[in-house]
Structures are given as C-alpha cells and as structure tokens.
C-alpha positions, 0 to 999 in steps of 0.5 A, spaced: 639 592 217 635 587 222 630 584 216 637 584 211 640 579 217 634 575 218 633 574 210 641 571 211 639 567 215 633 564 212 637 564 206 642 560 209 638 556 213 633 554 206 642 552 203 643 548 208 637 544 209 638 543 201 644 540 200 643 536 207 636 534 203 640 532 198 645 528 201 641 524 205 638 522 198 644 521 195 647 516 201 641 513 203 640 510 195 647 508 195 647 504 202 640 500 199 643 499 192 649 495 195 644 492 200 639 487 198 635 492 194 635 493 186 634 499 183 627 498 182 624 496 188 628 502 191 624 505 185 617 503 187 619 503 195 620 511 193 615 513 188 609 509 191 608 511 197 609 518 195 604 519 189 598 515 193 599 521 198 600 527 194 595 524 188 589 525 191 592 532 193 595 535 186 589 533 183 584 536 188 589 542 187 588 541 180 596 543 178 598 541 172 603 544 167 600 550 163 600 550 157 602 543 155 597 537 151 596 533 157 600 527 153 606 531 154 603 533 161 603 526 163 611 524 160 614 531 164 611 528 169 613 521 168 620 523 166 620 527 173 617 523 178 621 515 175 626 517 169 631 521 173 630 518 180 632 511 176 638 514 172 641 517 178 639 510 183 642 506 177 648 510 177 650 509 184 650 502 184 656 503 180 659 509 183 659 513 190 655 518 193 660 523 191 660 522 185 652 523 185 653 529 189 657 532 183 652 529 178 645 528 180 644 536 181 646 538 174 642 532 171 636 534 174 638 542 171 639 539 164 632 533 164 629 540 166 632 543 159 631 537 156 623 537 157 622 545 157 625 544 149 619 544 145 620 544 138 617 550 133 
C-alpha cells in the first residue's frame, strides 16, 4: 500500500510541476510581448541559448527521430523547436495568457499529429 501512496504523490508532484511549467512559460511570453520585446527576439532569446547548450549534447547522444529521412528529421525538428513556440509567442500578443493556456497545450497535441502524419 505504501509504494501505491508514493506513486500518487510522484505522480501529483510530476502534474503539478508541469502546469506551474506551463504557466510560467505562458505568463512569462505574454509580459515580455507587451513590453519591449517583439515576438522574434523573444524567439531568439529562448531557442539560442538552449540549442547552443543542448546541440553538442543530443549530437554526442546521437538522438535522431527513427526511421525519418534526415530532411524530415530536420523540418520536425524546426517545426518543434521555432514554429510552434513563434505561433504561441505571436498569439499572445493579441490575447492573454489564459487564453494561451486553454490552447497552447492542445496546439502542441495537433502539431505533433500534424508531423507524425505521413502520407502513404
């Protein structure tokens, strides 16, 4: 019974460190795209930094999507890493965070359809 109580509590743990995740993302992008910034640099600010620290490290890993050709290998992962984070920065210059936090998870569900779809 203990570990069945110790698995709730990862568990719940695990849920509530995503939605606050999710929530500081989300907050965070809309106070900087109604200050100074422009959804681009937040872009650059965001995505830069992490793909000079992680590049090195998923190369050395050699982690690659299986069974894809690298040119669609290389637009999943441009599509992951730039198009949906721009398509969510640029919603939430027009519309609160609440409403980001209503559709950002979903759009993240339906790019990952849209890119696991592969025509016969």
């Amino acid at each position: 019974m203990m570990d069945f109580a110790r698995a709730r509590l990862l568990g719940l743990t695990a849920a509530l460190a995503s939605v606050s995740i999710w929530a500081a993302f989300l907050l965070g992008t809309r106070f900087a795209v109604q200050g100074s910034f422009t959804v681009e640099e937040i872009l650059v600010l965001r995505l830069v930094p992490a793909a000079l620290v992680m590049g090195p490290v998923m190369w050395r890993l050699g982690i690659m999507p299986r069974g894809q050709s690298i040119p669609r290998a290389a637009m999943l992962m441009v599509g992951a890493i730039a198009v949906f984070p721009f398509v969510v920065f640029w919603s939430l210059s027009y519309a609160p965070a609440s409403d980001g936090g209503a559709r950002a998870p979903g759009l993240c569900t339906c790019w990952t359809a849209l890119c696991t779809f592969s025509p016969a």
